[in-house]
PyMOL Python script that loads the backbone (N, CA, C, O; Angstrom):
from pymol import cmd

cmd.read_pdbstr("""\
ATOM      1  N   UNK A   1       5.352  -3.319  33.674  1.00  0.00           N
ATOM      2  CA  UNK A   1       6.025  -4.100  32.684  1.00  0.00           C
ATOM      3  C   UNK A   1       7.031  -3.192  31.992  1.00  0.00           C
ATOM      4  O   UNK A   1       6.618  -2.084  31.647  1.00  0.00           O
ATOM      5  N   UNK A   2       8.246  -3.502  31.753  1.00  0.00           N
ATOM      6  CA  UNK A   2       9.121  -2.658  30.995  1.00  0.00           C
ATOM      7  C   UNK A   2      10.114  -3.892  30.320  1.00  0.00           C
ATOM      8  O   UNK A   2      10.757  -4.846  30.758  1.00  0.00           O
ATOM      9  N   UNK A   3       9.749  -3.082  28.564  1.00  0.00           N
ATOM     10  CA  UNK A   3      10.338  -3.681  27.764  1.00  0.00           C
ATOM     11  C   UNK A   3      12.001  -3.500  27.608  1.00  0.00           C
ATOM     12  O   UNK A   3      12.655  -2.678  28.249  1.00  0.00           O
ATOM     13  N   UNK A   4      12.643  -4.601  26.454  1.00  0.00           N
ATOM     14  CA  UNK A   4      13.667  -4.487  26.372  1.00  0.00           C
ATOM     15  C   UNK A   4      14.324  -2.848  25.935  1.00  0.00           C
ATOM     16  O   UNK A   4      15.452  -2.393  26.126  1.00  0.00           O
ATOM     17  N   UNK A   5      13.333  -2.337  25.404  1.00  0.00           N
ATOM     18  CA  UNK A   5      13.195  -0.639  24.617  1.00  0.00           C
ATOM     19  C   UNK A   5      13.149   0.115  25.750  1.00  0.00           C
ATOM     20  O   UNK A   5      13.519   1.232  25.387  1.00  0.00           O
ATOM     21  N   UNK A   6      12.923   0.142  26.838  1.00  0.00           N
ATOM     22  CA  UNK A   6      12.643   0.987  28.039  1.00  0.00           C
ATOM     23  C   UNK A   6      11.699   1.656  27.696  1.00  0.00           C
ATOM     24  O   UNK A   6      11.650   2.881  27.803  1.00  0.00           O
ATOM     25  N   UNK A   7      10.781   0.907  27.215  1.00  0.00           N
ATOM     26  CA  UNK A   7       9.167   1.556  26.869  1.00  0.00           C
ATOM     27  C   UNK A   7       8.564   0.457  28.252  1.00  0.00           C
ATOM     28  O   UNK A   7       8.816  -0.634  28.762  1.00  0.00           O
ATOM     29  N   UNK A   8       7.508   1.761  28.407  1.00  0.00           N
ATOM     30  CA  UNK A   8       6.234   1.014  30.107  1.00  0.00           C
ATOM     31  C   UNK A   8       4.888   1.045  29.293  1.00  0.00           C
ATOM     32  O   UNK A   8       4.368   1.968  28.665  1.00  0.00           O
ATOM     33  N   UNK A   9       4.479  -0.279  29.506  1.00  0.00           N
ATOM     34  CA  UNK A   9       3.113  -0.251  28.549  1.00  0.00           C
ATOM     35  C   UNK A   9       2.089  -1.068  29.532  1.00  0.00           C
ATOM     36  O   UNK A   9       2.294  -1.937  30.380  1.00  0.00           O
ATOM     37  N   UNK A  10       1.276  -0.628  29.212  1.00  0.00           N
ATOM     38  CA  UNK A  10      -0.364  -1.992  30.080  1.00  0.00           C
ATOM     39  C   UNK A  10      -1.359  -1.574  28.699  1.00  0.00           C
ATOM     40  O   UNK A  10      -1.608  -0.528  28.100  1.00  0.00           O
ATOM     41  N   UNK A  11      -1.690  -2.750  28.595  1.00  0.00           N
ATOM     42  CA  UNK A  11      -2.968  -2.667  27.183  1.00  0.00           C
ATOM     43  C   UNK A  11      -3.917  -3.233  27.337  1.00  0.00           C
ATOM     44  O   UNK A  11      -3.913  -4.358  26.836  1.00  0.00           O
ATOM     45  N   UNK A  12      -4.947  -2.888  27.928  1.00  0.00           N
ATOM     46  CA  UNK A  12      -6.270  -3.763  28.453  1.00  0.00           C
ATOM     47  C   UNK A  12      -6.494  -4.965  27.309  1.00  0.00           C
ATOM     48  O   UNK A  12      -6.058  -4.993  26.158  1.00  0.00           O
ATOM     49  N   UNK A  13      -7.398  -6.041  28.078  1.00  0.00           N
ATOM     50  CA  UNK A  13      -7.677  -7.263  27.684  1.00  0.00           C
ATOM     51  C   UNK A  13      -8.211  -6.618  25.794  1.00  0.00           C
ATOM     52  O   UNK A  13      -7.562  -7.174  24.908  1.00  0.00           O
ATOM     53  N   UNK A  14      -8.878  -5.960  25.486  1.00  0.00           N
ATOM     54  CA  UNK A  14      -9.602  -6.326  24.081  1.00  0.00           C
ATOM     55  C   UNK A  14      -8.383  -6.144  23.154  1.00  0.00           C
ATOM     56  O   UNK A  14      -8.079  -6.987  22.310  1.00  0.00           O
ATOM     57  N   UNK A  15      -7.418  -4.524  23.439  1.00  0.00           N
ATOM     58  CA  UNK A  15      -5.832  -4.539  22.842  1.00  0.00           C
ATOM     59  C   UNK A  15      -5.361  -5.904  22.960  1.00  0.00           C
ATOM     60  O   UNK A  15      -5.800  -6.707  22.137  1.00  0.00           O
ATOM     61  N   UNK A  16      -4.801  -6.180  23.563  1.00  0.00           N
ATOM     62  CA  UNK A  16      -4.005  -7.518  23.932  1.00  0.00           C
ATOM     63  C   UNK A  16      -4.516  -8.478  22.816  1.00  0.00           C
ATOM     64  O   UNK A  16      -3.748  -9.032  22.029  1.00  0.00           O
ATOM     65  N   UNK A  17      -6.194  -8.671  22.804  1.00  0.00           N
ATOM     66  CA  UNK A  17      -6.542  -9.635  22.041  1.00  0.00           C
ATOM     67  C   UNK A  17      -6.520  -9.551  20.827  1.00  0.00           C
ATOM     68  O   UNK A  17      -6.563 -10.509  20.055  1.00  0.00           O
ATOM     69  N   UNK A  18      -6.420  -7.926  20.411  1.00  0.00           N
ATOM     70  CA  UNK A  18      -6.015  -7.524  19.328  1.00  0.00           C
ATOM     71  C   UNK A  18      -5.020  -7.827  18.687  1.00  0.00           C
ATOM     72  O   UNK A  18      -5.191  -8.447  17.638  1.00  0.00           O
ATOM     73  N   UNK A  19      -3.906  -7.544  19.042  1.00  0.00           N
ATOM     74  CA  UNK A  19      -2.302  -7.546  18.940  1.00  0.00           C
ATOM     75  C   UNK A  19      -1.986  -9.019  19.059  1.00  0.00           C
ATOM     76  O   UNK A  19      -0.976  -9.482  18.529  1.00  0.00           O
ATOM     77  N   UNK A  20      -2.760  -9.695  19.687  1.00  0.00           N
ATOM     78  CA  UNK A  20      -2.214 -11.265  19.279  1.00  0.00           C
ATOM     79  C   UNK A  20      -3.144 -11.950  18.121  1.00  0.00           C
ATOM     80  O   UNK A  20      -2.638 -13.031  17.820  1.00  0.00           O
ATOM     81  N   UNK A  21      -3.822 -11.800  17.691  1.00  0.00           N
ATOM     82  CA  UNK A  21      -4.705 -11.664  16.805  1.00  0.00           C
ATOM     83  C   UNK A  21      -4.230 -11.387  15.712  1.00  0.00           C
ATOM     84  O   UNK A  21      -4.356 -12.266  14.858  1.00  0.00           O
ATOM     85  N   UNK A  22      -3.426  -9.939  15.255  1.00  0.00           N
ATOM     86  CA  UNK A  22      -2.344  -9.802  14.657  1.00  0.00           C
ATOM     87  C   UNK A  22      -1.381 -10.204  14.278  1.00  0.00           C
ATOM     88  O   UNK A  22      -1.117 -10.167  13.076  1.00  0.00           O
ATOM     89  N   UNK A  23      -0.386 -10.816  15.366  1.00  0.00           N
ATOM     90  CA  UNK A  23       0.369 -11.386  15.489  1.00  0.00           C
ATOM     91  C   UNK A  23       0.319 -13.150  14.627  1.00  0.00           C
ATOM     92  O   UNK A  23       1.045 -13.625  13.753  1.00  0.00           O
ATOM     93  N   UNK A  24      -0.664 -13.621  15.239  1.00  0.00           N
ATOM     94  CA  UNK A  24      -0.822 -14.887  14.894  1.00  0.00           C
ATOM     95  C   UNK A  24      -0.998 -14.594  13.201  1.00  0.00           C
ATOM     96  O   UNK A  24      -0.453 -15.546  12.642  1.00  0.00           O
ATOM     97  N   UNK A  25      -1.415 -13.877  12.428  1.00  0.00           N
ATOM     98  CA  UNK A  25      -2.089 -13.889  11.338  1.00  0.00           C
ATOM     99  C   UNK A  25      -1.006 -13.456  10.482  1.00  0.00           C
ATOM    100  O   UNK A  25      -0.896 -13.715   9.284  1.00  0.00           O
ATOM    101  N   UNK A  26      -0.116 -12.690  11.285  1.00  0.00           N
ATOM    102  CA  UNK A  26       1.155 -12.363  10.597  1.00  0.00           C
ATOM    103  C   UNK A  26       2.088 -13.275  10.569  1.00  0.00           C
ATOM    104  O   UNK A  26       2.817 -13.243   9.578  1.00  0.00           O
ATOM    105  N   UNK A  27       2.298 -14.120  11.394  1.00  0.00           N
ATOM    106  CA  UNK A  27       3.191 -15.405  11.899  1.00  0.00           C
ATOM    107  C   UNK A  27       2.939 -16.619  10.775  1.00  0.00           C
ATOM    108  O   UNK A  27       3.796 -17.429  10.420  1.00  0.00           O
ATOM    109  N   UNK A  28       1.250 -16.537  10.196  1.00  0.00           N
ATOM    110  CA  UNK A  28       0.903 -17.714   9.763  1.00  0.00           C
ATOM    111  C   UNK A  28       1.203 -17.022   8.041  1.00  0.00           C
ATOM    112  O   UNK A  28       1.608 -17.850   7.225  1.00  0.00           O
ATOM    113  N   UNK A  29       1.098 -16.245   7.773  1.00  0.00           N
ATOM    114  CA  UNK A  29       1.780 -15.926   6.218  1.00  0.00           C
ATOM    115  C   UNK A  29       3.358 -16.407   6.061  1.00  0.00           C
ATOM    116  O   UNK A  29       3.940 -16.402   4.976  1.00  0.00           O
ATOM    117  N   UNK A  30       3.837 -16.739   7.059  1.00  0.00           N
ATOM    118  CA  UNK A  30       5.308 -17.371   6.632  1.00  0.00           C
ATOM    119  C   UNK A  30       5.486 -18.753   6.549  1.00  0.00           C
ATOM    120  O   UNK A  30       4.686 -19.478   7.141  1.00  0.00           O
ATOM    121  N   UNK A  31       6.557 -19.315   5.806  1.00  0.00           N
ATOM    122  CA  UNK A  31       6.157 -20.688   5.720  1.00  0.00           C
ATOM    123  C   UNK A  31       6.724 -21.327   7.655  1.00  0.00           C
ATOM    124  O   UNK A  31       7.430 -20.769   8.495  1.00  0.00           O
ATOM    125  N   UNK A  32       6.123 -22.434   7.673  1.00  0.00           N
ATOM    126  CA  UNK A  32       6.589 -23.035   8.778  1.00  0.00           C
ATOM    127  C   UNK A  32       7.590 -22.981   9.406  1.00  0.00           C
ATOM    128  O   UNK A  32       7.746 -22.933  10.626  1.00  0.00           O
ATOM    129  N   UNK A  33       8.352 -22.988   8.544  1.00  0.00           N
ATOM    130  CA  UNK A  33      10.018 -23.286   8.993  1.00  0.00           C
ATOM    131  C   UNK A  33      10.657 -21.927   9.558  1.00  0.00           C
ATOM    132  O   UNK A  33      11.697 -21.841  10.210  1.00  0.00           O
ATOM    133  N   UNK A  34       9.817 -20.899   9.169  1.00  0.00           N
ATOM    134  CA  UNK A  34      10.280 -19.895   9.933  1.00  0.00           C
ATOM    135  C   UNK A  34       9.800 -18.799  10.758  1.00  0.00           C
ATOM    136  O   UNK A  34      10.329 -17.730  11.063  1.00  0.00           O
ATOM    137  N   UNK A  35       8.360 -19.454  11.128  1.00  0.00           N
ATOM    138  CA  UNK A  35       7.599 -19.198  12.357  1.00  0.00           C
ATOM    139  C   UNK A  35       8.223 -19.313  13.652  1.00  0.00           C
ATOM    140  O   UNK A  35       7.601 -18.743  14.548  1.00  0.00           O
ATOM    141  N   UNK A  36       9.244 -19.874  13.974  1.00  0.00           N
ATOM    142  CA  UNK A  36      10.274 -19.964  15.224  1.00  0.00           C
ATOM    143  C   UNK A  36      11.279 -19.478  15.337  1.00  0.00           C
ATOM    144  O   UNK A  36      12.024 -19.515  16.316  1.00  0.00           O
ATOM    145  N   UNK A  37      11.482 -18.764  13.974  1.00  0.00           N
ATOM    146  CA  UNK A  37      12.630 -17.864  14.269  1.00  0.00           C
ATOM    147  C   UNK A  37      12.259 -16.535  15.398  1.00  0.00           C
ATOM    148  O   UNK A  37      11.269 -15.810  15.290  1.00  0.00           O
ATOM    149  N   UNK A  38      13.208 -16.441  16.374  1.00  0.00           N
ATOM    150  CA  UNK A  38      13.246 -15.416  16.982  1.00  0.00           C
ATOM    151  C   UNK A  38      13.500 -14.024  16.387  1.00  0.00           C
ATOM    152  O   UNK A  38      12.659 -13.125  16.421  1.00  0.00           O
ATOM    153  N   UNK A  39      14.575 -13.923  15.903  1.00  0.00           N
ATOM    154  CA  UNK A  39      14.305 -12.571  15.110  1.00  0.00           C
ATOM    155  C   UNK A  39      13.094 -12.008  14.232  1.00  0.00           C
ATOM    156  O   UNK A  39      12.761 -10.829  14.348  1.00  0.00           O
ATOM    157  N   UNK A  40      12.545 -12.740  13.490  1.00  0.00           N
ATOM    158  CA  UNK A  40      11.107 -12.891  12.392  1.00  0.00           C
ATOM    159  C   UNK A  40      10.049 -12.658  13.435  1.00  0.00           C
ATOM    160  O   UNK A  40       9.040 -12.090  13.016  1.00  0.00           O
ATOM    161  N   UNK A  41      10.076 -12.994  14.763  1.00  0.00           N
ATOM    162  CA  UNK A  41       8.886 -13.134  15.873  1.00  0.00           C
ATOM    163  C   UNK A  41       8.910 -11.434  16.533  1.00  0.00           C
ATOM    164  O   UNK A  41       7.920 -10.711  16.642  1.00  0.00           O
ATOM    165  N   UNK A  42      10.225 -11.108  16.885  1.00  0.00           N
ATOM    166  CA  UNK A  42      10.394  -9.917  17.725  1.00  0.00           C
ATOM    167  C   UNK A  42       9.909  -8.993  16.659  1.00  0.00           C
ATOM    168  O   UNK A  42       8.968  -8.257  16.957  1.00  0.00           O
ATOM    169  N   UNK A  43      10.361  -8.932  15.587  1.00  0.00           N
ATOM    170  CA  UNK A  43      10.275  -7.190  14.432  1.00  0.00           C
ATOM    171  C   UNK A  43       8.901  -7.665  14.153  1.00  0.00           C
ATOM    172  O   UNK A  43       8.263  -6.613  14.168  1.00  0.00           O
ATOM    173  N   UNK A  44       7.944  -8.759  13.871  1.00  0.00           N
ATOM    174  CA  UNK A  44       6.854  -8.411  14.155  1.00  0.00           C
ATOM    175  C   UNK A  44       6.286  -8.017  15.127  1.00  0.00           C
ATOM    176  O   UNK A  44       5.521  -7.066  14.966  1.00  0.00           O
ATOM    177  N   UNK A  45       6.440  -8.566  16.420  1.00  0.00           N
ATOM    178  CA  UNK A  45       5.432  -7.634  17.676  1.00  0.00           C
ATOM    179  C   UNK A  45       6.236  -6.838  17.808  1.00  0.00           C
ATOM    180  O   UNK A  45       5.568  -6.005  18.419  1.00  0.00           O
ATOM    181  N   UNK A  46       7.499  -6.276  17.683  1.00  0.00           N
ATOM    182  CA  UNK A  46       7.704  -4.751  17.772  1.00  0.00           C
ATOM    183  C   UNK A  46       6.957  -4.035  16.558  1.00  0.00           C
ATOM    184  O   UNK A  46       6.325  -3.038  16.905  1.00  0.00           O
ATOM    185  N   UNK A  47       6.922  -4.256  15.609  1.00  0.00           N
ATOM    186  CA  UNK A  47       6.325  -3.465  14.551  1.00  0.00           C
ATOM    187  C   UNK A  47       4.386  -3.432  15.389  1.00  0.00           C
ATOM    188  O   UNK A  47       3.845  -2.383  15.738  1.00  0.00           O
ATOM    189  N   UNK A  48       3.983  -4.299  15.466  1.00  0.00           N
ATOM    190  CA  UNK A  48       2.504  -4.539  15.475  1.00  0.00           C
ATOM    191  C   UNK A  48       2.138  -3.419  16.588  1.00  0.00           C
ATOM    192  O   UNK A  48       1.363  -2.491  16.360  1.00  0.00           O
ATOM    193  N   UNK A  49       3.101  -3.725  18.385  1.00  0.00           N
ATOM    194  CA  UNK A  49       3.392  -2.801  19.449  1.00  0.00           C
ATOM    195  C   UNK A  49       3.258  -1.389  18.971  1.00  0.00           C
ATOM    196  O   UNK A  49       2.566  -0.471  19.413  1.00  0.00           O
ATOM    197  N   UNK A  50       4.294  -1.449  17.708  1.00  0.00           N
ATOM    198  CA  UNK A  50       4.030   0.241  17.818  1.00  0.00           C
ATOM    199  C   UNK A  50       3.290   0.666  17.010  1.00  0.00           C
ATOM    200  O   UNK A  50       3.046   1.866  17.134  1.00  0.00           O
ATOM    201  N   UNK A  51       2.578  -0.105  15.798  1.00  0.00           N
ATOM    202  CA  UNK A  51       1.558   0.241  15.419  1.00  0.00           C
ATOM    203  C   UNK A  51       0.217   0.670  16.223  1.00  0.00           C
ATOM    204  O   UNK A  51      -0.444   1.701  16.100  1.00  0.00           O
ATOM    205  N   UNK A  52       0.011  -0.487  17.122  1.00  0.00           N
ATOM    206  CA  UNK A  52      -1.194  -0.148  18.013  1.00  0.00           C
ATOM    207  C   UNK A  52      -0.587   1.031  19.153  1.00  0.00           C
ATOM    208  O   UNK A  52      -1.327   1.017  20.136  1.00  0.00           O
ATOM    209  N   UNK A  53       0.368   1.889  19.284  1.00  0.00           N
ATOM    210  CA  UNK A  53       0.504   2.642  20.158  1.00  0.00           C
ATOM    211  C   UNK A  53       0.077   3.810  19.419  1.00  0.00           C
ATOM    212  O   UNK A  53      -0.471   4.799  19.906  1.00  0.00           O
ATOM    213  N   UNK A  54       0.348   3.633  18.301  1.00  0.00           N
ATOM    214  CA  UNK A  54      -0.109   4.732  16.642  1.00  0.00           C
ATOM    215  C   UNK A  54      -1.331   4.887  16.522  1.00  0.00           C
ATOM    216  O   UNK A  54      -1.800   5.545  15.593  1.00  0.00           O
ATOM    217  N   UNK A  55      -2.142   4.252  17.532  1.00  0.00           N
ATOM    218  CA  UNK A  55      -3.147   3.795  16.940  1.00  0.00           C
ATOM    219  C   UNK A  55      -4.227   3.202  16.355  1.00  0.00           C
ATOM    220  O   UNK A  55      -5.442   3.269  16.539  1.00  0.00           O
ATOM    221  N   UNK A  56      -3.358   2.480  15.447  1.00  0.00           N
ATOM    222  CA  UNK A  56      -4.568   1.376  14.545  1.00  0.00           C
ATOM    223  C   UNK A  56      -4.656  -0.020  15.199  1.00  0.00           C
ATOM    224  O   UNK A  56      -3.687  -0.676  15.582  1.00  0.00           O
ATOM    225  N   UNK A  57      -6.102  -0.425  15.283  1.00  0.00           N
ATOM    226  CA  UNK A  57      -6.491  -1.464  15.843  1.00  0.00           C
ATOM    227  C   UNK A  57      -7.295  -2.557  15.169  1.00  0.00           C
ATOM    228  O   UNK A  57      -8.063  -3.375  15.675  1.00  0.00           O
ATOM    229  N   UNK A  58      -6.916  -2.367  13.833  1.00  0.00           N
ATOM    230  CA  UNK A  58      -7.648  -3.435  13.494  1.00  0.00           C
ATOM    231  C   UNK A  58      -6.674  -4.699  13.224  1.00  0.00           C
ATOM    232  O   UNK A  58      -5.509  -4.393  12.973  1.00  0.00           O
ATOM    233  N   UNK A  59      -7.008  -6.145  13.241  1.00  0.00           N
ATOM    234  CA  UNK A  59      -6.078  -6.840  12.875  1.00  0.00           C
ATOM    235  C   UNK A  59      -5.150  -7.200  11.947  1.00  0.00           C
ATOM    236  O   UNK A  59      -4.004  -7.645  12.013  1.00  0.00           O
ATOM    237  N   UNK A  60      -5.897  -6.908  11.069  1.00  0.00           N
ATOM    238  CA  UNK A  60      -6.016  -7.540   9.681  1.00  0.00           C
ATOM    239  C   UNK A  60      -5.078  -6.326   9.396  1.00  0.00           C
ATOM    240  O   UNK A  60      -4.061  -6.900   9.005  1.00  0.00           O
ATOM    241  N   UNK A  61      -4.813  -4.970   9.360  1.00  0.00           N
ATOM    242  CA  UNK A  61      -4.332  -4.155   9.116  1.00  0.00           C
ATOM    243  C   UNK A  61      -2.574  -3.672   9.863  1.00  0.00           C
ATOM    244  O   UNK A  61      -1.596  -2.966   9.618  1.00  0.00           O
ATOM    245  N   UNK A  62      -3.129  -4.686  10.924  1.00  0.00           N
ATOM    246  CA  UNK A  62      -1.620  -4.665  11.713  1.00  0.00           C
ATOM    247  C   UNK A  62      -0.939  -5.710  11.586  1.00  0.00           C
ATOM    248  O   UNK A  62       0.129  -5.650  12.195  1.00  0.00           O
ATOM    249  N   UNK A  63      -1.171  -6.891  10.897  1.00  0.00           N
ATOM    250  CA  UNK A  63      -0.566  -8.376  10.505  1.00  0.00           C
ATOM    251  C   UNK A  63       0.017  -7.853   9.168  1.00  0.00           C
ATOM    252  O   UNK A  63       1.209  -8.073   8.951  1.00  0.00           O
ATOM    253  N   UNK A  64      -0.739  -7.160   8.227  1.00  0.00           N
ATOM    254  CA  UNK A  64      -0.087  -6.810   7.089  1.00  0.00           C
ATOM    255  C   UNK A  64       0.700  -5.780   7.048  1.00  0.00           C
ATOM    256  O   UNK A  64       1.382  -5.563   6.046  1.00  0.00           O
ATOM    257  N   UNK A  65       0.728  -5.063   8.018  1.00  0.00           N
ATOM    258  CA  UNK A  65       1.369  -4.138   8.061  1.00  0.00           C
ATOM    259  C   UNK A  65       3.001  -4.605   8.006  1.00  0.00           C
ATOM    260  O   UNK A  65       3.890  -4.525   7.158  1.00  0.00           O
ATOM    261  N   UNK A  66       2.895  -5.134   9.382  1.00  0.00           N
ATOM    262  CA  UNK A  66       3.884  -6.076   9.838  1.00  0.00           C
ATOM    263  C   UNK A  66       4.674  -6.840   8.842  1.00  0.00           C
ATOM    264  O   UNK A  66       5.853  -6.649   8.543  1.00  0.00           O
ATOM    265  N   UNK A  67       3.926  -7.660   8.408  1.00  0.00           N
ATOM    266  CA  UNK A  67       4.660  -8.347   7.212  1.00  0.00           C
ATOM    267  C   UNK A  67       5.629  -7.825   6.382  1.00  0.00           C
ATOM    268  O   UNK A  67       6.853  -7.920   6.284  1.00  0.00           O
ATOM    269  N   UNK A  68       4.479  -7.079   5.646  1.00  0.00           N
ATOM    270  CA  UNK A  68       5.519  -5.976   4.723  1.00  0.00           C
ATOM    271  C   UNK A  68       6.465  -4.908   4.864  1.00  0.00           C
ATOM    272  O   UNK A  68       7.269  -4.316   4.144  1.00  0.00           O
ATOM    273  N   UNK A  69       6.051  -4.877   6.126  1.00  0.00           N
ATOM    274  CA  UNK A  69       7.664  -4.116   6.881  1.00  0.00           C
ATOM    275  C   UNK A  69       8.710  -5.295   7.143  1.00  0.00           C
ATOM    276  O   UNK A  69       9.924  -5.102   7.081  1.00  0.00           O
ATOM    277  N   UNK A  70       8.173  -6.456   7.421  1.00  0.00           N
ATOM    278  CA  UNK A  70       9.990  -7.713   6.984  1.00  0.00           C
ATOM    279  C   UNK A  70      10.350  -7.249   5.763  1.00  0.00           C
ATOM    280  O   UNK A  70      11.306  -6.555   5.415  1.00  0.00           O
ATOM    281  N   UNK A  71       9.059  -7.939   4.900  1.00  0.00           N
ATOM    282  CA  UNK A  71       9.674  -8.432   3.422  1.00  0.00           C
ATOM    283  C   UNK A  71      10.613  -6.857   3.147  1.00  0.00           C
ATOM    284  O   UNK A  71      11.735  -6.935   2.647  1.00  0.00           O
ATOM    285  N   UNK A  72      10.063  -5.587   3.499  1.00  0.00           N
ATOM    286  CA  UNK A  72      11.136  -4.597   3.068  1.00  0.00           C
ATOM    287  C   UNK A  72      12.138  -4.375   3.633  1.00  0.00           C
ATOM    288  O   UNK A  72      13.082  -3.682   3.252  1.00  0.00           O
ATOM    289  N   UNK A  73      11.981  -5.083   4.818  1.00  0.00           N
ATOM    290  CA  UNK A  73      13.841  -5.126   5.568  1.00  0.00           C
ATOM    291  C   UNK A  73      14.647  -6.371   4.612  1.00  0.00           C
ATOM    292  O   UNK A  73      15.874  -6.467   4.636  1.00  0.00           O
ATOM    293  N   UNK A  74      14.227  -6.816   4.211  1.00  0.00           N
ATOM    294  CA  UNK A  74      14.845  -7.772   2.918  1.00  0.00           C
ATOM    295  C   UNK A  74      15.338  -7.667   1.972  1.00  0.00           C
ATOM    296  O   UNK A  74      16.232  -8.381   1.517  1.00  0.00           O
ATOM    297  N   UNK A  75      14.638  -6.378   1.311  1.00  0.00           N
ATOM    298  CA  UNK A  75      15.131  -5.789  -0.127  1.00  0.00           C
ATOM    299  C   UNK A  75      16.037  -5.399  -0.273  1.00  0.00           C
ATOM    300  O   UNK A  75      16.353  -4.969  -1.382  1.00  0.00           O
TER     301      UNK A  75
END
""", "prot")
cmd.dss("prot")
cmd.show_as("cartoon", "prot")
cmd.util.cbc("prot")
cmd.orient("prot")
């Protein structure tokens, strides 16, 4: 698999379930209307991606992470 980044990644099934897990939980703190934005979708699983390459695997810790790395691309 090779990303748009020219990063090569494989993340066994429990990662994976992790990182979407994440994902979803980070997706659902925004209001509706902008859960389909494509840009809002990518800088989270890029942020979450390279969190769990960092490392951390818990969910809850990589959804918020995530988040608050938008809201500060905002400020």
């Amino acid at each position: 698999m090779t990303s748009l980044d020219g990063f090569r990644h494989v993340y066994d099934p429990e990662t994976l379930s992790v990182m979407t897990n994440a994902f979803d939980r980070a997706c659902d703190f925004f209001p509706v209307q902008f859960r389909g934005n494509d840009y809002l979708r990518k800088k989270l699983a890029m942020h979450i991606i390279h969190k769990v390459d960092d490392g951390e695997s818990d969910p809850t810790r990589l959804a918020d992470s995530a988040v608050l790395s938008l809201l500060w691309l905002k400020r």
